[in-house]
N, C-alpha and C positions, 0 to 999 in steps of 0.2 A: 504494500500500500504506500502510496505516495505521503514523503514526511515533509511537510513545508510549513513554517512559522506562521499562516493564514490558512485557518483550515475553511474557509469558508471556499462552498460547493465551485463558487467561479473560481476563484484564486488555481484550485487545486485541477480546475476543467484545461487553464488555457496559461497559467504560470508558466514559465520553460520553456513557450511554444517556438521551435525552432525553425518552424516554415511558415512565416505569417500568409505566402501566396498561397498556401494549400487552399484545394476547394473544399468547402464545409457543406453547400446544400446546392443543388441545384432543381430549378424550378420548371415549372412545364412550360411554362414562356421563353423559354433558355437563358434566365436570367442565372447568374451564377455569384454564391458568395461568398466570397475568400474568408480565412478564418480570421483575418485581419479584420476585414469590415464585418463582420458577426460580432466582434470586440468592439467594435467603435460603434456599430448601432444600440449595442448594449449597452456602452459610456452616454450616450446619448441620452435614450429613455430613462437610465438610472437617473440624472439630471432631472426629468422631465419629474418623475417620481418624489424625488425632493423636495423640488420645487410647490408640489402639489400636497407638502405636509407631510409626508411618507416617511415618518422615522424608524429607526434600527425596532425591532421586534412586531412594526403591526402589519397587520393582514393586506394584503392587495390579491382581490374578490375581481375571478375573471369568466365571464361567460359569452367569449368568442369563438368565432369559430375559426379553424384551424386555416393558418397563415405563418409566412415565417416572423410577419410582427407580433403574434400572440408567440413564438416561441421567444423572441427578443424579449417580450415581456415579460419573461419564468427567468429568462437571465440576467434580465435588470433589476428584476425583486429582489432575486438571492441576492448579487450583486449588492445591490443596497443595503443588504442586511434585513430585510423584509421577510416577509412568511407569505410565500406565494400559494395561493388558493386558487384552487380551478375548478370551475363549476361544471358539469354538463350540458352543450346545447341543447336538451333538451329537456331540460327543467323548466317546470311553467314556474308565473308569478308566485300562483300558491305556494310552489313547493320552496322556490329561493327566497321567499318571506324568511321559513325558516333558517335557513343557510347562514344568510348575511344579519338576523339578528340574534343569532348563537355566536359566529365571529367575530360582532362587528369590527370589520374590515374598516380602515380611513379612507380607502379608495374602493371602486369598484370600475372594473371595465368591463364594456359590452357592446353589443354590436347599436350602428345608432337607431336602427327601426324600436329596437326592446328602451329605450331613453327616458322614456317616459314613463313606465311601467314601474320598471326597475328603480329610474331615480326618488319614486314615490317611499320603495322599501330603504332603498341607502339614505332618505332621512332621517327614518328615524334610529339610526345611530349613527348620523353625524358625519355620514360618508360621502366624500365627494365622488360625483360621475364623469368618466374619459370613455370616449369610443371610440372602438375597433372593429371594421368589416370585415367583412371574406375576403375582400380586394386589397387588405390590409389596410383602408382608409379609413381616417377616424380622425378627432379631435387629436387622439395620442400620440398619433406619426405623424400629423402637422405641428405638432410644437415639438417633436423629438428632433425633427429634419432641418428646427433652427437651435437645437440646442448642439455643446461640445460636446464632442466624442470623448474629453478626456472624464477622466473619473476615478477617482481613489477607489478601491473594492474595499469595502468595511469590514474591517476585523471579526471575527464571528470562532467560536468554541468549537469543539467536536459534535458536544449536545446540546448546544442551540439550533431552532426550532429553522428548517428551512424550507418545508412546506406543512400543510395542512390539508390531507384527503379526507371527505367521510365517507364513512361506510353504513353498511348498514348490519344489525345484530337481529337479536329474537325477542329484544322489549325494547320499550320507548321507543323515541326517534333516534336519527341516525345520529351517527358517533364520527367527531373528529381526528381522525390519525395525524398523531405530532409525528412529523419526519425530520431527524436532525440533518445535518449537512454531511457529518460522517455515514450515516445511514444510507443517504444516496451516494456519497462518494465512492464507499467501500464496497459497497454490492456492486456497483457498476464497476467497478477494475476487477473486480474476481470475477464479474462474466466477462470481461475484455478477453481476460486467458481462457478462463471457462472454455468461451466459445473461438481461440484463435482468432477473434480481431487484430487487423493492421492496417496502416494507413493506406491498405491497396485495396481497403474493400468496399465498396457500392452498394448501400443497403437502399433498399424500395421501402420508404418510409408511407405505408397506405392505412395506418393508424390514428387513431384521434389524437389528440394532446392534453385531453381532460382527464387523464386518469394511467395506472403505473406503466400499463405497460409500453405507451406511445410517449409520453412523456421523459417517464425516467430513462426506461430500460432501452428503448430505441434511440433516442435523444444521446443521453448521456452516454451508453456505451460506443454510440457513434464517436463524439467529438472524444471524450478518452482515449480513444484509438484514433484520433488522428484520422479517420476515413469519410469518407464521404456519403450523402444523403439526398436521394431525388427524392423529391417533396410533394406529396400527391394530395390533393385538398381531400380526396376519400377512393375507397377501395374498386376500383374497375376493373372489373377482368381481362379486356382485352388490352389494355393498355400493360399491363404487369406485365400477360404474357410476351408483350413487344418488350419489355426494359429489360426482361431477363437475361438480355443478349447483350449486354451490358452492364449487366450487376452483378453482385455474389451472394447478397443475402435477403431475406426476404422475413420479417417477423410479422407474423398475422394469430388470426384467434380462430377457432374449429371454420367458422362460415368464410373463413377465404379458398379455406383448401375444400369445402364441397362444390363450392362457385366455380374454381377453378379446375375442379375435374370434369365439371360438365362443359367445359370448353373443347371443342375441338379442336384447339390449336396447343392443346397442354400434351408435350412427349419428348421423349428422353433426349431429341436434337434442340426443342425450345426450350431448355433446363439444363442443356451441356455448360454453356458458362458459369453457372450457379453454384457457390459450395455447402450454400447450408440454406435451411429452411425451419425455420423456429415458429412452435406454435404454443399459447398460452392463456389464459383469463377466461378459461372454461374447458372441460373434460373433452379431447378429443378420441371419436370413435376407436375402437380398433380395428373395426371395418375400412374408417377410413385413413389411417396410418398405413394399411397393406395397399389398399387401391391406388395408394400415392406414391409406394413405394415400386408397384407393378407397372405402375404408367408411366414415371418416371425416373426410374433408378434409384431415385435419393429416398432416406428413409427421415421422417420428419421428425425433427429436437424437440420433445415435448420437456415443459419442466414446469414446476408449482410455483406460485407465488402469492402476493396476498395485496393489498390496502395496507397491512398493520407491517407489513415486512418485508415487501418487496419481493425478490426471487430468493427461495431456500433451497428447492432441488432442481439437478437437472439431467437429463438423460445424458450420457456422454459423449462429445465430440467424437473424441478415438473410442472407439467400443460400442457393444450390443445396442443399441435403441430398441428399448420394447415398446410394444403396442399395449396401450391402457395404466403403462407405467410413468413416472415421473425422476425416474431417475435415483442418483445418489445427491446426500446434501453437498453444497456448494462448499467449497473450501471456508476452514472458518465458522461454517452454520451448524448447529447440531441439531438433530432431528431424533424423537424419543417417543413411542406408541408405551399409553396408559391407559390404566383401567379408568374410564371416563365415571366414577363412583369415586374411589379410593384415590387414584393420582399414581398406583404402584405401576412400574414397568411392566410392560409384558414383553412376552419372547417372540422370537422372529415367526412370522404369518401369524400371531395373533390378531383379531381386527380389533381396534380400539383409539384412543382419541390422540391426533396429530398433534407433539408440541417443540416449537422450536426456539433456539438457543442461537444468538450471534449479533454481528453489530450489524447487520440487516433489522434489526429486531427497532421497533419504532416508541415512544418515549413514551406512550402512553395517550389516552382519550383528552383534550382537548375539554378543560375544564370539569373534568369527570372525572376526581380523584380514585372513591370509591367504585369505579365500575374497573378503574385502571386496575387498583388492587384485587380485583376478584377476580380479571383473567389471566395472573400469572402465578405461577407459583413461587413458594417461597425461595428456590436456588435460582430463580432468574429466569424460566423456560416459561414460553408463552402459550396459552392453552388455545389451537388453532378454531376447536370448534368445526374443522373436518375430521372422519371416521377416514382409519384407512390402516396400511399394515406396511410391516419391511420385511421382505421375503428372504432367502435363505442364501441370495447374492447380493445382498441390499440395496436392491430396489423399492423404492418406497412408492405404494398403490394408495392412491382415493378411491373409498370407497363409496362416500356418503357424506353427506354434514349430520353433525350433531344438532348445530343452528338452525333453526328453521329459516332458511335462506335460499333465494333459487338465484342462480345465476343463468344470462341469457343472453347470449348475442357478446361473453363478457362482461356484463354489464353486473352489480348485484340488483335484487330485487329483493324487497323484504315484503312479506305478506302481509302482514298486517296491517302495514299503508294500506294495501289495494282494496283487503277485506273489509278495512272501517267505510271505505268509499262507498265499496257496496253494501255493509249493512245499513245505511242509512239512505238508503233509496227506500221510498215508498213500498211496502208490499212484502219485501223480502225479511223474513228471520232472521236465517246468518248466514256466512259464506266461509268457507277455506278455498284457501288459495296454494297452489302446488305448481311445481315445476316437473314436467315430462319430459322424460329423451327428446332432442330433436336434431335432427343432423346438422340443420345449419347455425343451428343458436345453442347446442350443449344443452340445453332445457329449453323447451317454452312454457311461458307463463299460462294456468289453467285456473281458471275457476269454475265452484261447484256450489252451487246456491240452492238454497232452501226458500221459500217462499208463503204465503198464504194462501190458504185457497181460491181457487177463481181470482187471484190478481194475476196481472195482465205482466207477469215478468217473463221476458226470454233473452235469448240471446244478444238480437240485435238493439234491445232496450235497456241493457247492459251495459254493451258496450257504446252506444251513444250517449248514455248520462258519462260514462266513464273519461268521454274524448272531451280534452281540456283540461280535465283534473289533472290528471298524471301524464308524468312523460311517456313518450311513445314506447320505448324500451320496457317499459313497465306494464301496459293494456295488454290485459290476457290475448292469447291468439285462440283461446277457444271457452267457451263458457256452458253450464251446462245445468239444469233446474230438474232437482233430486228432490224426492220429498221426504228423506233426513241425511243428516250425516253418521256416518259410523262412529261408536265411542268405543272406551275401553268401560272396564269396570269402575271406575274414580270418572266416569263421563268427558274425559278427555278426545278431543276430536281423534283416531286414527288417522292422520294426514297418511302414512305408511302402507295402508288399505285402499286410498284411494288413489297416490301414485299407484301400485299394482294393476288397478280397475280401469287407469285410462293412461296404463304405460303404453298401450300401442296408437294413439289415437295422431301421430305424426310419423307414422309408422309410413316410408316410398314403398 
């Protein structure tokens, strides 16, 4: 790990940097940006950010959409010494009501259509409004474009706070992950090697930048390594299958690799320049690990990671890559299957509760002392809240979450958002909400609702009270009016009965 007297995330990203001409990101316009001018655009907005009140430890609240000025943005927060927060495009007002007045943030960026909406919420905590487009245009890049590129990077610790993700859990609302500056530093140079990053590699950046694995792990393992980054505002298939022939790496989530097997133009001549292919932020098939593997030669890097911790395991480079497996832990990370009751080890292919151990490991819920304290145990190892086991070559398997948590599309999904949405529709009793296999999204979101008699609830009345509440990642993909739910004996919903009853219902 890199030792340098400024442990802060910029310092240790671009300190040293011995090629300031290298290319850092290139854009589909053929615009191209040295890692000199990535530094200097950074110096700039840091400026802009001060300027705007923005001092060492507060929140800078961002709900753009992906641009390389929203990525200038995540490096001029750290940069400042700031706690860079990244929102979802697709969170409505309701939901970023909560967001920015759990943070409150001193700034907020977003794009300028949401201006008004938003700036209503960033009053009341005192937050000022900047805007940023898709086009990269906004209030923010016009007064960065007349500020100096120069900029002192602000001293900052190991364990000061260098962003802030929330996630979501199995009560209350969601939870803020404090991420130090070590936290991201350190996991990204142990996937640098991890994964044999150099400055000769071309990764196809077709991820979001609102969350870990487009952000940190793409972003950052990019410029650590010195390599370069075409910049795709979102995921297209045919356009990847053309960069391939010019790239080497490709990091995507289950639904790039079924997208792109349905391509015609995906085979082992369009994937010869390529040396790796990493996928993450939801359970990919083993069905479709082989077919990927068959069509194309390469066999896909799957590995684990989290919100609270970034990357723990991973399949290995040199060696076996199994299908439905997650690899061994990362250099540094230790990973420990428990009896989810007691907390005691268990033995190899035991199944039981996922916990891990290392400076991946994130500082704790954001204002949530006591919830901090509950998820980890007393020797320091973090209790994941995935089921799963380490088999007898230590490969470490997801089985299941203990959480009641569906992830989709990569995204998380907490039910019980969706489910209060829908108990409180006219007609209906109650609802649970469950996640189903589905090839392109690792789960789809499923609801199963109970009703009164002769009221007029269905499917498509569901989900149109539903559309505007929640973000799209969130609105069940199927819905379904039962006249109970299954309990146990203590009347606890079976959610585990009713995945089983409509595990095939996204079934090609």
């Amino acid at each position: 790990m890199n030792t340098i007297a400024n442990a802060n995330l910029f310092s240790r990203l671009f300190d040293g940097l011995d090629e300031p001409g290298r290319l850092a990101i290139e854009e589909l316009d053929g615009a191209r940006i040295s890692y000199a001018d990535l530094i200097a655009r950074a110096g700039q907005m840091a400026n802009v950010l001060v300027a705007r009140g923005v001092k060492v430890g507060d929140r800078v609240a961002a709900q753009t959409e992906k641009s390389v000025a929203a990525l200038v943005l995540y490096l001029a927060t750290v940069r400042a010494g700031a706690v860079y927060l990244p929102l979802n495009t697709a969170y409505t007002l309701n939901e970023l009501e909560y967001f920015i007045g759990d943070a409150e943030p001193s700034l907020v960026v977003c794009d300028p259509a949401k201006a008004e909406g938003i700036g209503k919420i960033a009053a009341k905590v005192g937050a000022k409004v900047e805007t940023l487009g898709a086009d990269g245009k906004g209030s923010l890049t016009e007064a960065a474009a007349k500020a100096s590129p120069e900029f002192t990077t602000v001293p900052r610790g190991n364990d000061d706070l260098a962003a802030i993700l929330y996630t979501s859990g199995t009560t209350g609302r969601s939870k803020g992950a404090m991420l130090s500056h070590d936290n991201l530093a350190s996991n990204s140079l142990s996937l640098v090697g991890y994964w044999g990053f150099t400055k000769d590699d071309v990764l196809i950046h077709a991820l979001p930048i609102y969350h870990t694995h487009g952000l940190f792990v793409a972003s950052n393992v990019t410029l650590f390594a010195r390599a370069s980054m075409i910049f795709l505002p979102k995921f297209d298939p045919d356009l990847i299958i053309k960069l391939m022939a010019r790239a080497t790496a490709l990091m995507g989530v289950p639904t790039f690799y079924t997208r792109l097997l349905q391509h015609p133009g995906l085979s082992k001549e369009s994937t010869r320049h390529m040396r790796l292919f990493i996928s993450g932020s939801a359970p990919l098939l083993a069905d479709t690990h082989r077919e990927w593997s068959a069509r194309t030669g390469h066999a896909v890097l799957e590995r684990y990671g989290m919100t609270e911790t970034n990357m723990n395991t991973s399949n290995p480079y040199d060696g076996e890559r199994v299908p439905g497996a997650v690899g061994f832990p990362l250099p540094g990370v230790s990973v420990r299957v428990t009896d989810p009751e007691s907390g005691k080890e268990l033995a190899r292919d035991e199944i039981g509760m996922i916990e891990v151990k290392g400076p991946n490991v994130f500082k704790g819920y954001w204002r949530m002392p006591d919830k901090t304290r509950s998820e980890f145990r007393d020797d320091g190892f973090f209790i994941t809240g995935d089921l799963g086991k380490i088999d007898d070559k230590g490969y470490v398997h997801i089985v299941g979450r203990g959480k009641d948590l569906v992830i989709s599309g990569g995204f998380n999904v907490y039910p019980k958002e969706i489910e209060s949405e829908i108990d409180a529709m006219p007609g209906v009793v109650e609802s649970a909400v469950i996640g189903v296999p589905h090839a392109d999204f690792g789960e789809g979101v499923t609801a199963v609702v109970v009703c009164n008699k002769g009221a007029a609830v269905t499917e498509a009345s569901v989900l149109k009270a539903l559309d505007g509440r929640l973000a799209k990642f969130k609105m069940p993909k199927r819905v379904f009016v039962v006249d109970e739910l299954p309990r146990n004996a203590m009347g606890k919903v079976q959610k585990n009965i009713l995945r089983d009853t409509y595990a095939k219902i996204f079934a090609k």
